[in-house]
C-alpha positions in Angstrom: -4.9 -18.0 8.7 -4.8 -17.7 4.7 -0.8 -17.6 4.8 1.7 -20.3 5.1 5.3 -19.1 5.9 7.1 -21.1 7.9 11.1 -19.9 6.6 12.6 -22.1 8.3 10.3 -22.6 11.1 10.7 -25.3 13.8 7.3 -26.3 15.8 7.8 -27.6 19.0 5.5 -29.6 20.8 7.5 -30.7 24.4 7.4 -27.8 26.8 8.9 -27.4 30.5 5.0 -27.4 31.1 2.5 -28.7 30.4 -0.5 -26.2 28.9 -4.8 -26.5 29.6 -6.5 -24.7 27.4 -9.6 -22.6 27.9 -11.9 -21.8 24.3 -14.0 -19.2 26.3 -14.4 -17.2 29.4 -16.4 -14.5 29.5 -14.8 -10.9 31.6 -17.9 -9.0 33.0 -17.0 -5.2 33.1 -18.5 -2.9 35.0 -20.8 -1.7 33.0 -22.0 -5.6 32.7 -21.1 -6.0 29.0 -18.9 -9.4 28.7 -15.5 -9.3 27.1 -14.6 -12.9 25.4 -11.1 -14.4 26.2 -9.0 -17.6 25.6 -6.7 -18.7 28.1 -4.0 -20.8 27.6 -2.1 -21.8 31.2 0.2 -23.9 32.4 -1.0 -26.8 33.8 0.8 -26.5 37.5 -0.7 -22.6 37.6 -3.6 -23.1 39.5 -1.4 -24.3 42.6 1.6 -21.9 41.8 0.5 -18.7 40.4 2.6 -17.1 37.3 2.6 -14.0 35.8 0.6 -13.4 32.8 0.8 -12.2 29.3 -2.1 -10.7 27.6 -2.9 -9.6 23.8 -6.0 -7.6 23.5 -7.1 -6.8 19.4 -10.1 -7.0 17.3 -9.2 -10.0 15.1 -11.7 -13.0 16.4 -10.0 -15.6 18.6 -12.1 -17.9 17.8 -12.0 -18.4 14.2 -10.3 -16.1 11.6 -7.1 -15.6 13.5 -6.5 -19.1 15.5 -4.0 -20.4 13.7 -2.3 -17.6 14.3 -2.7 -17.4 17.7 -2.3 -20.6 19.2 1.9 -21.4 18.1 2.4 -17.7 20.1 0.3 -18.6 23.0 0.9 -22.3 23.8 4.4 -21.4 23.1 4.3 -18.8 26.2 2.1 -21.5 28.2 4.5 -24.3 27.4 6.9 -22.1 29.3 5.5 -20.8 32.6 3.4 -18.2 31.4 -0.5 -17.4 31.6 -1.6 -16.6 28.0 -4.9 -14.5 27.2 -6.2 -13.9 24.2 -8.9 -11.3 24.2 -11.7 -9.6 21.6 -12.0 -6.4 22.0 -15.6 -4.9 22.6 -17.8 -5.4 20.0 -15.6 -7.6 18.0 -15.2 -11.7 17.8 -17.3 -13.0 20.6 -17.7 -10.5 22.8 -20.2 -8.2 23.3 -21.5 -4.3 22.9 -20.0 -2.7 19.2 -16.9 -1.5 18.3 -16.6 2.5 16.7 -13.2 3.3 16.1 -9.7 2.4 17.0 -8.0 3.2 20.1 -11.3 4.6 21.8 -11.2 5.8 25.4 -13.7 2.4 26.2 -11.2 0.2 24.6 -8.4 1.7 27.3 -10.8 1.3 30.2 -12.1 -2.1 29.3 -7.9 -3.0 29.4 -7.5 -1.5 32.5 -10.2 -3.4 33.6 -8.9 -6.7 32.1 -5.8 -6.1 33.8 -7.2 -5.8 37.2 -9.0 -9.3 36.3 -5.8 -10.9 35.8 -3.7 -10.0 39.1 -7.9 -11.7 41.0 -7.1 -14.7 39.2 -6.2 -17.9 41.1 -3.3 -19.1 38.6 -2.1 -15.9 37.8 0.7 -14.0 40.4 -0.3 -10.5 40.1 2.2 -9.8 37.4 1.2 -8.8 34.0 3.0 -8.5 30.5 1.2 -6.8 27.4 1.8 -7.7 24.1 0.8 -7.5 20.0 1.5 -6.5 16.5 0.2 -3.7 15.0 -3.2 -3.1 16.8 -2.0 -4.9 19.9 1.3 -3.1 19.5 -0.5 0.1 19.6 -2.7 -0.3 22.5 -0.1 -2.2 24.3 2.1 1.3 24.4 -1.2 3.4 24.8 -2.4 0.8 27.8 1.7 1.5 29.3 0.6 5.3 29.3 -2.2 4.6 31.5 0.6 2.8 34.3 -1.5 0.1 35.8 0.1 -1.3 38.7 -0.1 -4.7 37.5 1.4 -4.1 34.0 5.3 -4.4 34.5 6.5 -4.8 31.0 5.7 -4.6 26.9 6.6 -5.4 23.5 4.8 -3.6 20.7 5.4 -5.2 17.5 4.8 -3.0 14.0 3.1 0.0 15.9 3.7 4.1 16.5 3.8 6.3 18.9 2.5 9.0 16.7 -1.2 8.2 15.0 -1.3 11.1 12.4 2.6 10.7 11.2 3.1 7.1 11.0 -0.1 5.5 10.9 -2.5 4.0 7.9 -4.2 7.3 7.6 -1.9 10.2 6.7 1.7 10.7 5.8 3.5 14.0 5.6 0.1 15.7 5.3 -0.7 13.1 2.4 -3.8 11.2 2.4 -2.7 7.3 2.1 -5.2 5.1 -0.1 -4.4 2.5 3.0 -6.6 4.7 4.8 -9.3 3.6 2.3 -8.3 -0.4 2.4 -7.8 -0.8 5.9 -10.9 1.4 6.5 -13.2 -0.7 4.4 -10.9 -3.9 5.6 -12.0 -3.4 9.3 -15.7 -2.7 8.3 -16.3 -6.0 7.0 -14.2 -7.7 9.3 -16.0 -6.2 12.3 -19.2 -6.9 10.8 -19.5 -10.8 11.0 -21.0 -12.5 14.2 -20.2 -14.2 16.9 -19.8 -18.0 17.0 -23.4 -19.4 18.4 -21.9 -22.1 20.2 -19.9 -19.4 22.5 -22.9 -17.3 23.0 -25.9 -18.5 22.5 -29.1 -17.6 20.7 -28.0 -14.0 21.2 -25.6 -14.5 18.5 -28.0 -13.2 15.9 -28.7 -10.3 18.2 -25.4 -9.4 18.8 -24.5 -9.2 15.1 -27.2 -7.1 14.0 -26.3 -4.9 16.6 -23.2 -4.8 15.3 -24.3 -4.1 11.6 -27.1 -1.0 12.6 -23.8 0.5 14.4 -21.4 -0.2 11.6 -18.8 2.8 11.2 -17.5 4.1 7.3 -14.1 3.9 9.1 -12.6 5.4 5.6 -14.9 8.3 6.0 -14.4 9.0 9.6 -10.3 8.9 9.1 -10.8 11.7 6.4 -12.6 14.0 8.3 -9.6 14.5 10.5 -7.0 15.0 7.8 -4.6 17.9 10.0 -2.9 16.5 13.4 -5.7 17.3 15.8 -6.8 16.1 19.5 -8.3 13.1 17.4 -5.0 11.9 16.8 -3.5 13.4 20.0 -5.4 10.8 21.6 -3.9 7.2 21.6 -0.2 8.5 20.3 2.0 8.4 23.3 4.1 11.1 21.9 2.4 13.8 23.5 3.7 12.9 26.6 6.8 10.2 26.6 7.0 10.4 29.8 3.9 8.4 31.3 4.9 5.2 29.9 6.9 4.4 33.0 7.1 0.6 32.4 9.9 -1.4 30.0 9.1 -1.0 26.8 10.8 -3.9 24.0 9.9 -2.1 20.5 10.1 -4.7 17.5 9.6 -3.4 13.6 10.6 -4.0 10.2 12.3 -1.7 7.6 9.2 -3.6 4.9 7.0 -2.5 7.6 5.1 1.0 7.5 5.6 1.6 11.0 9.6 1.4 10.9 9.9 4.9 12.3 8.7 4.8 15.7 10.7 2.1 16.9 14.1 4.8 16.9 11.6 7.6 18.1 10.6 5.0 21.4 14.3 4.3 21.8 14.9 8.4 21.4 12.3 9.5 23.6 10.9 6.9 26.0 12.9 7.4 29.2 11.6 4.0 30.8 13.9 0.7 30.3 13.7 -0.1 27.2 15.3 -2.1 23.9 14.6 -1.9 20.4 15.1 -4.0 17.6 14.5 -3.9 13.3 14.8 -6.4 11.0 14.0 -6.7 7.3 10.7 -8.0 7.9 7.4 -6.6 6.6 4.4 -5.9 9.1 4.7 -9.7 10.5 6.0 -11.6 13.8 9.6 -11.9 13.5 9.8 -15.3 13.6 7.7 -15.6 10.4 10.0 -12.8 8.8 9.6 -12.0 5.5 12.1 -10.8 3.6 14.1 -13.3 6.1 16.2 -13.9 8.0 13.4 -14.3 10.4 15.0 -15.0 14.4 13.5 -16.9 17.3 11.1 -13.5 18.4 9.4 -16.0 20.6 12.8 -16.9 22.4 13.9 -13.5 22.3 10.7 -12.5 24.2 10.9 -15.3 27.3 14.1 -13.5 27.9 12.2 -10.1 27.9 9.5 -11.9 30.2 12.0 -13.4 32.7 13.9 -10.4 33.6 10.7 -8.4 34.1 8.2 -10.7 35.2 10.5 -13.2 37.3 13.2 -11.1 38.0 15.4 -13.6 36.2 19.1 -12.8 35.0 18.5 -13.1 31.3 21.3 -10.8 30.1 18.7 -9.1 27.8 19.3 -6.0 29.2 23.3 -5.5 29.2 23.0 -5.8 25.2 23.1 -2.8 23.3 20.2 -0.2 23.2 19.6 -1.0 19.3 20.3 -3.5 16.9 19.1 -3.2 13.4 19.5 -5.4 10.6 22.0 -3.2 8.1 20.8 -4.4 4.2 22.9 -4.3 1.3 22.9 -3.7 -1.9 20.6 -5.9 -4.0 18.5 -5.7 -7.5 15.2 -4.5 -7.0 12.4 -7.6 -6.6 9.1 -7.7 -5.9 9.7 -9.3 -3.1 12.4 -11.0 -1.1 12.9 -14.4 0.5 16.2 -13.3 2.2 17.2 -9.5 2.2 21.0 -9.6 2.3 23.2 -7.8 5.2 23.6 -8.1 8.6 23.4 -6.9 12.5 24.9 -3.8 13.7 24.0 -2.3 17.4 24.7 0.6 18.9 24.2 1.1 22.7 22.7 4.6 22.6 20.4 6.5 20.5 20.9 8.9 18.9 24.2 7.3 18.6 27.1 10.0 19.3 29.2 7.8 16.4 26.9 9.3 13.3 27.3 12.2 11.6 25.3 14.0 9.4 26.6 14.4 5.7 25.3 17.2 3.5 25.0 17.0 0.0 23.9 19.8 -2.7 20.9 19.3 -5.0 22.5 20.5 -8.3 21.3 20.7 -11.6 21.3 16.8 -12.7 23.8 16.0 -9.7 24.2 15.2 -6.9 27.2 17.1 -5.0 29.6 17.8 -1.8 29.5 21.3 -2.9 27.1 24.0 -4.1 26.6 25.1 -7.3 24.9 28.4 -8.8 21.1 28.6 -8.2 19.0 27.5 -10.9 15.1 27.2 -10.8 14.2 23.5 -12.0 10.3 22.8 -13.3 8.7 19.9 -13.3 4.9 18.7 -13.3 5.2 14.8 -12.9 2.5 12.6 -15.0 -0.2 11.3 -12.3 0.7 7.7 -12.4 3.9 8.6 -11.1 4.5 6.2 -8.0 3.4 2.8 -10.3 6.7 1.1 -9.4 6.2 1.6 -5.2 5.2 -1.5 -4.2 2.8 -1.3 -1.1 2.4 1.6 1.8 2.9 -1.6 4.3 4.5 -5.0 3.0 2.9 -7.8 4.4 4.9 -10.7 3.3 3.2 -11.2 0.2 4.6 -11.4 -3.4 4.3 -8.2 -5.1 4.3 -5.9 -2.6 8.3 -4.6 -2.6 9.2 -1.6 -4.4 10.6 -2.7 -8.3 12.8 -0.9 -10.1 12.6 2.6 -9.9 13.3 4.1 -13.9 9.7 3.9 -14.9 9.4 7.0 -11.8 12.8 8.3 -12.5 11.9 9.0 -16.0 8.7 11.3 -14.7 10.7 13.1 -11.6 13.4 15.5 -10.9 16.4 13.8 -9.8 20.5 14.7 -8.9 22.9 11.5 -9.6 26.5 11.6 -7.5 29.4 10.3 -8.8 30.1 6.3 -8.3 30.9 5.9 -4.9 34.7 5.3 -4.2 34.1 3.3 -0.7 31.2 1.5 0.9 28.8 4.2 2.5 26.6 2.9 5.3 23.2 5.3 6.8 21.3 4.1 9.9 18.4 6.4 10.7 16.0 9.2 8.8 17.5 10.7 5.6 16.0 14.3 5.1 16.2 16.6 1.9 15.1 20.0 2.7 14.0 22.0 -0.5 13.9 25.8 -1.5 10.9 25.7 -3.4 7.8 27.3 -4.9 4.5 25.3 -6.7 1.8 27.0 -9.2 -1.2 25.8 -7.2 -2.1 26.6 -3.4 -2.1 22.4 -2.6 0.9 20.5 -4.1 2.6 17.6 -2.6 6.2 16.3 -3.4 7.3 12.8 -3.1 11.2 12.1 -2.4 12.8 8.9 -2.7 16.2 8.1 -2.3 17.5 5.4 -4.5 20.6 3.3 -5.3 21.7 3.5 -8.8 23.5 0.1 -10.1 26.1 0.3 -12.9 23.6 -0.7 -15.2 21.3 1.8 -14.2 19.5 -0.5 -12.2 17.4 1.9 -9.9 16.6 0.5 -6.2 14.6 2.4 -4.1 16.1 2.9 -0.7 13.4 5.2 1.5 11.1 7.8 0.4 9.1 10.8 2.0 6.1 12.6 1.2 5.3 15.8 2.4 2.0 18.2 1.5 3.7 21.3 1.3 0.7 23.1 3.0 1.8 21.4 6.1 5.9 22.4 5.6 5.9 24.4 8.7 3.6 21.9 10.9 0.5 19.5 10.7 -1.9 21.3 13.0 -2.4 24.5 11.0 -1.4 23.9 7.3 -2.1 26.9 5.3 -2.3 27.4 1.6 0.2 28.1 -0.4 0.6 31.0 -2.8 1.5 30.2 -5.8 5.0 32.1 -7.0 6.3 32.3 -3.8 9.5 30.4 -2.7 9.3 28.1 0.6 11.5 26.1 2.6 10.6 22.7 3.4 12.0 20.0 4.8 11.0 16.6 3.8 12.0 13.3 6.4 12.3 10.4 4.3 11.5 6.9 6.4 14.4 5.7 8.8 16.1 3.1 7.1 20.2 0.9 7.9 21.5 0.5 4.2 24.8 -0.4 2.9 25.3 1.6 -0.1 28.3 -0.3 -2.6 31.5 1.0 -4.3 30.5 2.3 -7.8 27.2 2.6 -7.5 25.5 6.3 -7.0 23.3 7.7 -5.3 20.1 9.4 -6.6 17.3 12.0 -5.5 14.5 11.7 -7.2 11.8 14.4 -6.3 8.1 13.9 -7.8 4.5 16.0 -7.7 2.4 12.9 -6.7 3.0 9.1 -6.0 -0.2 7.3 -7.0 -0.9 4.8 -5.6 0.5 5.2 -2.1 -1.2 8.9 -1.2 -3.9 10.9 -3.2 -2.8 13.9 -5.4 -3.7 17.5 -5.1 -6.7 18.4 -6.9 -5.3 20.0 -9.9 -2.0 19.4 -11.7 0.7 21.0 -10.2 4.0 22.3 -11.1 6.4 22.7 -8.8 10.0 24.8 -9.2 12.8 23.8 -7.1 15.8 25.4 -6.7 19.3 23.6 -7.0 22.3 25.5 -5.2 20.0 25.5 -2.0 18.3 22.5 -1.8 19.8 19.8 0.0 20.4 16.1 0.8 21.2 15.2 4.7 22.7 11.5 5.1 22.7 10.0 8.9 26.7 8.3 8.2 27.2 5.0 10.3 30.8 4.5 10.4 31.7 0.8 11.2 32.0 -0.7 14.4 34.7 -3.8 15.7 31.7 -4.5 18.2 29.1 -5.7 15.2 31.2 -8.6 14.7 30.5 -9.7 18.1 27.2 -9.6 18.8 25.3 -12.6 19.9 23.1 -14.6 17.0 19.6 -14.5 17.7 18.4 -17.8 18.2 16.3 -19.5 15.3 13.1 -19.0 14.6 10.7 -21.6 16.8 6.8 -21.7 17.9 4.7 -23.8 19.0 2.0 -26.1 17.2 -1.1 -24.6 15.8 -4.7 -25.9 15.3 -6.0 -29.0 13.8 -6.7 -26.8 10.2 -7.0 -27.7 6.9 -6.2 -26.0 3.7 -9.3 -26.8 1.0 -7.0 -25.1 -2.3 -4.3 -22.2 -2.1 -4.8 -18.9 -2.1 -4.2 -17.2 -5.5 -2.8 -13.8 -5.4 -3.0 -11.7 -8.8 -0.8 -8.0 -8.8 -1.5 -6.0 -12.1 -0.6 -3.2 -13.9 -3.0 -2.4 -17.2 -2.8 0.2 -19.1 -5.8 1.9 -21.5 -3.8 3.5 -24.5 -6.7 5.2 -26.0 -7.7 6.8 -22.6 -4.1 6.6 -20.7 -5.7 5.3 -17.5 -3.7 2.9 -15.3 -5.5 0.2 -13.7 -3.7 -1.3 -10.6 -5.5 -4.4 -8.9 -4.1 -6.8 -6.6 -7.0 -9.6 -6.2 -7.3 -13.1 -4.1 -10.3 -15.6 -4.5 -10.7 -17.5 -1.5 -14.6 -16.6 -0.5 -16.5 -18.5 -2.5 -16.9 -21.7 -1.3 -18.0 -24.0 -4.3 -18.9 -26.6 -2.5 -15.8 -26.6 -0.3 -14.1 -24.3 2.0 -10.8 -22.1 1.7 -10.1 -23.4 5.0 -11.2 -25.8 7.3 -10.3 -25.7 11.5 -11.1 -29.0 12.7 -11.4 -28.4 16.7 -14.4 -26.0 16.1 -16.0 -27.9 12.8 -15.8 -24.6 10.7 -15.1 -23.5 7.2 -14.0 -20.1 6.6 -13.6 -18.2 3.4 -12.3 -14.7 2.4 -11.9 -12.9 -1.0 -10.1 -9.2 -1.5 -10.2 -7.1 -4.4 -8.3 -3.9 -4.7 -8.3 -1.5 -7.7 -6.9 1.8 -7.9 -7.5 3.9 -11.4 -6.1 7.0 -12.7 -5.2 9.0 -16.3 -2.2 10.9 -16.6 -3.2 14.7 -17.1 -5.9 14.1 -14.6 -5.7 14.0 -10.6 -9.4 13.7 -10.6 -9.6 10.5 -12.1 -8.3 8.9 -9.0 -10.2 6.2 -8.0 -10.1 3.1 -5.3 -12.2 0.3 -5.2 -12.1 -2.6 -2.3 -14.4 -5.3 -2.7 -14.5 -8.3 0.0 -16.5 -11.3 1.3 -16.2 -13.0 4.1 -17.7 -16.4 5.1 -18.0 -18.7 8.1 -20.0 -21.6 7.8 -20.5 -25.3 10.0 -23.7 -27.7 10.0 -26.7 -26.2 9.6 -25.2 -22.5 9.1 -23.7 -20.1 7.5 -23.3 -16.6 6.9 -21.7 -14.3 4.7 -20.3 -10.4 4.7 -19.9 -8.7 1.8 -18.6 -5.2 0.6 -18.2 -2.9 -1.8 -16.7 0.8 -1.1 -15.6 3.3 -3.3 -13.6 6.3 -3.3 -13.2 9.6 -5.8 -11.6 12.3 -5.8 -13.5 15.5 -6.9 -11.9 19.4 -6.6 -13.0 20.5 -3.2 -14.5 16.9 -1.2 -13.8 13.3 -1.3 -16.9 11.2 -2.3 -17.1 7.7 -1.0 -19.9 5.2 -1.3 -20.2 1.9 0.4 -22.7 -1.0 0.4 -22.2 -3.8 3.4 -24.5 -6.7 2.7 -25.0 -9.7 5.2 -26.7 -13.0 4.3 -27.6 -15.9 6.8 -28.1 -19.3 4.5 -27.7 -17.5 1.2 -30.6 -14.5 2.0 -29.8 -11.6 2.5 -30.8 -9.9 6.1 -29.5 -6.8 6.5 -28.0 -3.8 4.3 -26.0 -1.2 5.1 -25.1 1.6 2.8 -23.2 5.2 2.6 -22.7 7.7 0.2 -20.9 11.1 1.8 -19.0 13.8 0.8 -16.0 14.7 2.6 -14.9 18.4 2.2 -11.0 18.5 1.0 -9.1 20.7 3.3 -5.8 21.3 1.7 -5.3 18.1 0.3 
């Protein structure tokens, strides 16, 4: 709702058909608790049945995510589809509460949902699943469950693994997003639903929903090792159940970049996949652009499974990724530069892996004699990393990278004598040893300008107590040398002729993933440690491929923007204390007398305010702190309520302490309050 980004955009408002649309029906389950769905259909569907496509997340229909809804939806409608929106349990308008993501209710409620569809009059018995990022993950995790109905997916910006490539943990490393998307979802989750939909039970139904209110941030960290918590919901256990075509869609500004090659790997099901530049948004709002017609892409995708229509999308290739070039380091970009490549099978037989040997200060074909190389990098280290997950927002892209050079270990090559082009995961594996049992290194892989421009290309993290698994980390002892391999993120970069590439290898990266508890300095050996590049040679066949067609969606709601949304992204600095302050803040909540936004078919204001602010002094890895603060407001005639929050987290030596206060207030008093204050035990992190 709060963002406007239309690159390029063409709305459409003719269609083949024409679309009725439904605010509300209610799904009975069987245990009698009603889910709350918008329909979008196709005018003609009631006498000639079509297939159906149905998105099934947390994010309020109704209100806070409409005009993000409706251009996907009608646009589906408008072409022959059956289009259903639905809030999960507990969230939006429907009813019971919400505890966690992915639960083993939320899968049955689907399943049910599902089998509602293919009894509907308009709807033919065939059913398509789709989303981004929540949808995207429950849309793969619903496909493991093989209803009959469900014939075909696309998961947008989602994994198939939750501990390795999810908001939560990374290499063993405990992300701060776990704290902002934890505390995000706790207010979110906490407003009501809309009175007009359901009744004097809305007040009911919300405090239910605040006395069962989960500390999602502290619930995430009391799994921190990959256990049958996070076994549960990651389809990677066993590829093989998801038996229907799969169409995996990310983003190389995404977080969740990885699991699109690991579906097109593994998955033995039909299947495509596709990555652009784009950060964690639909395709045909990309940003960095180019964005592509998404929307158009996925008819095709919906016609050859659904219909049975010859749509060609499935004699492309396998893969096609969007290969990005060289360009100086922003914090953000409207266009990425670089183009398409494909390949029709992955792995691809054409790469090949390319080793090169950490020496001292370079970066080399050959090995050189070992030599232990100490390092303990200053905690701030990491300042310059832009965000975990880009949304499309300025500020959130990796800048340049010399501030973190200057405090890590890093190996230069010589200027490059040709273009060299990677597609895939670059690894570095490490002979190693650290001076504390918990230590965690950070690996980035940069591009080094002529002017000693740094640009960040992909990074890893990996707690080294986890460097033989993430199930059973152990402790390390301190003095003794390990091997550990470190996967940096997939990536498809163009590297130019005379620039070089660097390795730069760092104790901590605040403020993407906590540090250890005490400073750490780590030894790593040169001679033996090295660099593994996935080579794409070029390919006669790029040139050919077919343009994506441009980006197009329907119109949205009747909404009106009260004043813009400022953004503010700092970086301060307390010389006499050496604490770094980052905060990224945006005022939109407060109404003053008039509304961030204003959605005209349902006579509603809505406001939301974020603030963010991670802390932490050089010299100190227990000065780490994160504070989220949020309000959220809905508000019509004669009422109005309000969710605010405030959580905390801090690191102390053996547990992570968070506190949290969720306040809600119907016409400016206060009627309920909800607070934490826990302690969760560190184990090895």
């Amino acid at each position: 709702l709060l963002s406007e980004n239309t690159m390029a955009l063409t709305v459409r408002r003719e269609f083949p058909h024409e679309v009725e649309e439904i605010e509300n029906v209610f799904i009975r389950m069987s245990d009698g608790c009603r889910i709350a769905a918008r329909l979008w259909l196709p005018s003609s569907a009631r006498n000639s049945p079509v297939p159906a496509i149905l998105e099934y997340i947390p994010y309020r229909k109704r209100d806070f995510m409409r005009a993000r809804d409706e251009p996907i939806h009608r646009y589906f409608a408008g072409h022959g589809y059956a289009a259903i929106r639905v809030d999960l349990r507990g969230s939006g308008d429907s009813e019971g509460v919400l505890l966690d993501e992915y639960a083993p209710q939320e899968h049955c409620d689907a399943l049910e949902i599902i089998e509602w569809l293919t009894e509907q009059p308009w709807c033919d018995g065939n059913v398509g699943m789709m989303g981004i990022s929540w949808g995207g993950f429950n849309a793969l995790q619903v496909a493991a469950l093989q209803p009959p109905a469900l014939k075909a997916i696309i998961t947008l910006c989602s994994t198939d693994d939750r501990y390795t490539d999810d908001a939560h943990y990374m290499g063993g490393c405990l992300l701060n997003e776990n704290m902002q998307w934890g505390s995000i979802l706790m207010t979110y989750n906490a407003l009501p639903p809309d009175p007009r939909l359901v009744g004097q039970r809305w007040r009911s139904m919300w405090f239910e929903r605040l006395d069962s209110a989960i500390a999602f941030p502290e619930l995430w960290m009391r799994h921190p090792w990959r256990d049958d918590y996070w076994k549960h919901g990651s389809v990677c256990e066993d590829y093989a159940a998801v038996t229907c075509p799969v169409y995996a869609i990310g983003g190389w500004a995404d977080g969740y970049s990885n699991a699109v090659l690991r579906l097109a790997e593994h998955l033995t099901c039909p299947r495509k996949a596709l990555i652009g530049p784009w950060a964690h948004v639909f395709p045909h709002n990309g940003v960095p652009g180019p964005a592509i017609g998404v929307l158009q892409e996925a008819l095709r995708w919906w016609d050859h499974w659904l219909r049975h229509q010859d749509t060609g999308v499935m004699d492309e290739p396998l893969l096609r990724v969007w290969m990005q070039e060289s360009v100086p380091p922003q914090p953000q970009y409207e266009l990425r530069p670089g183009r398409w490549v494909a390949e029709n099978s992955w792995p691809s037989s054409r790469l090949a892996r390319q080793r090169w040997h950490l020496n001292p200060g370079r970066l080399e074909t050959h090995s050189s004699q070992s030599v232990g190389l100490s390092f303990s990098s200053p905690q701030s280290t990491g300042i310059a990393s832009g965000e975990w997950c880009a949304f499309g927002a300025d500020g959130e892209m990796p800048i340049g990278q010399r501030l973190d050079d200057g405090r890590s270990l890093t190996f230069d090559s010589h200027p490059l004598d040709e273009p060299l082009e990677i597609l895939g995961a670059p690894t570095v594996e490490l002979e190693l040893e650290a001076d504390s049992p918990v230590a965690t290194v950070a690996v980035r892989l940069n591009e080094v300008a002529p002017d000693g421009t740094s640009c960040r290309v992909t990074y890893g993290l990996l707690n080294l107590c986890h460097h033989e698994g993430h199930e059973h980390p152990q402790a390390l002892v301190p003095g003794r040398r390990y091997r550990a391999m470190v996967r940096l993120n997939d990536i498809a970069h163009a590297f130019r002729p005379g620039y070089r590439l660097r390795v730069a290898i760092s104790s901590c990266y605040w403020p993407i993933a906590w540090p250890p508890p005490e400073e750490v300095r780590i030894t790593v050996y040169s001679g033996t440690s090295t660099l593994h590049l996935p080579i794409r040679p070029p390919s006669t066949t790029d040139a050919n491929l077919a343009a994506f067609e441009p980006p197009e969606a329907a119109d949205g709601p009747a909404q009106k923007l009260m004043r813009p949304l400022p953004l503010r992204r700092t970086v301060e600095l307390d010389l006499p204390t050496g604490e770094l302050v980052y905060t990224l803040a945006s005022d939109g909540g407060e109404f003053d007398g008039h509304a961030l936004a204003r959605l005209e078919d349902i006579e509603m204001d809505l406001g939301y305010s974020f603030v963010k602010r991670h802390r932490i002094a050089d010299g100190d890895p227990l000065s780490a702190k994160t504070e989220v603060v949020q309000s959220a407001q809905m508000r019509r005639e004669n009422w109005s309520v309000r969710v605010e929050s405030n959580a905390q987290l801090v690191a102390q030596a053996d547990a992570m302490h968070f506190t949290a206060e969720l306040r809600a207030s119907e016409n400016n008093e206060t009627v309920k309050t909800r607070t934490w204050n826990v302690r969760v035990p560190r184990q090895l992190f």
